[in-house]
N, C-alpha and C positions, 0 to 999 in steps of 0.2 A: 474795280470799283467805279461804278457811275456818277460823274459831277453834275450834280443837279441842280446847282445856279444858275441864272439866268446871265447871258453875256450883255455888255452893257453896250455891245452893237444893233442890240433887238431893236431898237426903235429905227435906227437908221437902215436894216438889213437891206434892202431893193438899192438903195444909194449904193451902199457897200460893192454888192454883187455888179453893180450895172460899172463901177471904178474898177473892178476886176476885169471885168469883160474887157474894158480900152485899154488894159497893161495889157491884157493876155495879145489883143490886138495887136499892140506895138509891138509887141515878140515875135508873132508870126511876121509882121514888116522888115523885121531885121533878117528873121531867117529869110525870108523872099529876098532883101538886099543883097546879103552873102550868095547866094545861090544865082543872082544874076551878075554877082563878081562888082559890084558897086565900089565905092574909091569909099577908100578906109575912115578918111573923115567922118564920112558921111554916116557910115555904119557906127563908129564910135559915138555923133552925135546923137543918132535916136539910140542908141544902149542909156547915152547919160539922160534923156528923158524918160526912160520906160525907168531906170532907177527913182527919178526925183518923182517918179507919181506911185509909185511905192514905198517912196518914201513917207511921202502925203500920206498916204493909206496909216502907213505904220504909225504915223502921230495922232493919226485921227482916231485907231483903232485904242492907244494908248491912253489917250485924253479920255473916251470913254472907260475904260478901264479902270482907271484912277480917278473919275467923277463919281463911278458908279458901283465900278467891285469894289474898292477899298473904300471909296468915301461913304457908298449906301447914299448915294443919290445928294439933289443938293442942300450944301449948307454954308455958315458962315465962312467955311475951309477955300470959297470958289475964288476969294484972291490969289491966296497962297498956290493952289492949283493952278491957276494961270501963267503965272511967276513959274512954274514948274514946268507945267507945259512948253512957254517961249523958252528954257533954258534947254531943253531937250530940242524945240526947233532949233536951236541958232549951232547946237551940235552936231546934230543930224547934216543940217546947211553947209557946216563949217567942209 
C-alpha cells in the first residue's frame, strides 16, 4: 500500500538533504581517522558530534511531524507543541 501524505519535511527538504550530506561527511572523517590509526579520543569525539547532528536532525524531523502530520499544520496547539518538543530535546540532550 502506497502512503500518500505529504511529509511535513517538504518545506524544508534541500535543508534536510544538505544536514545529511555533513553527517554523512563526518562519517567518512571517522572512517578516514580509524584508517589512519588516530588516538581513540579523538575518533570517540567526532562519533559523539556525527551523533548530536543527528540528533538535531531527528528533533527537527520530529518537530515537523507533530506540527504537521498530527497537528495538520498550525494552530492554537503550537504552545503545547513546543513544550513537547523542549521535553523530547532535553531527553535526547540528556
Amino acid at each position: 500500500m502506497t502512503d500518500t501524505r505529504t511529509p511535513g519535511y517538504k518545506a524544508s527538504k534541500e535543508q534536510l538533504l544538505q544536514r545529511l550530506a555533513r553527517v554523512e561527511g563526518q562519517v567518512r572523517g571517522v572512517t578516514r581517522m580509524v584508517e589512519e590509526d588516530r588516538y581513540c579520543i579523538d575518533v570517540l569525539t567526532q562519533i559523539e558530534a556525527a551523533e548530536a547532528a543527528l540528533n538535531k536532525i531527528a528533533l527537527g524531523l520530529l518537530d515537523d511531524h507533530v506540527r504537521h502530520c498530527m497537528q495538520g499544520g498550525k494552530s492554537a496547539s503550537d504552545e503545547r507543541v513546543d513544550e513537547l518538543m523542549a521535553a523530547v530535546g532535553r531527553l535526547v540532550s540528556a
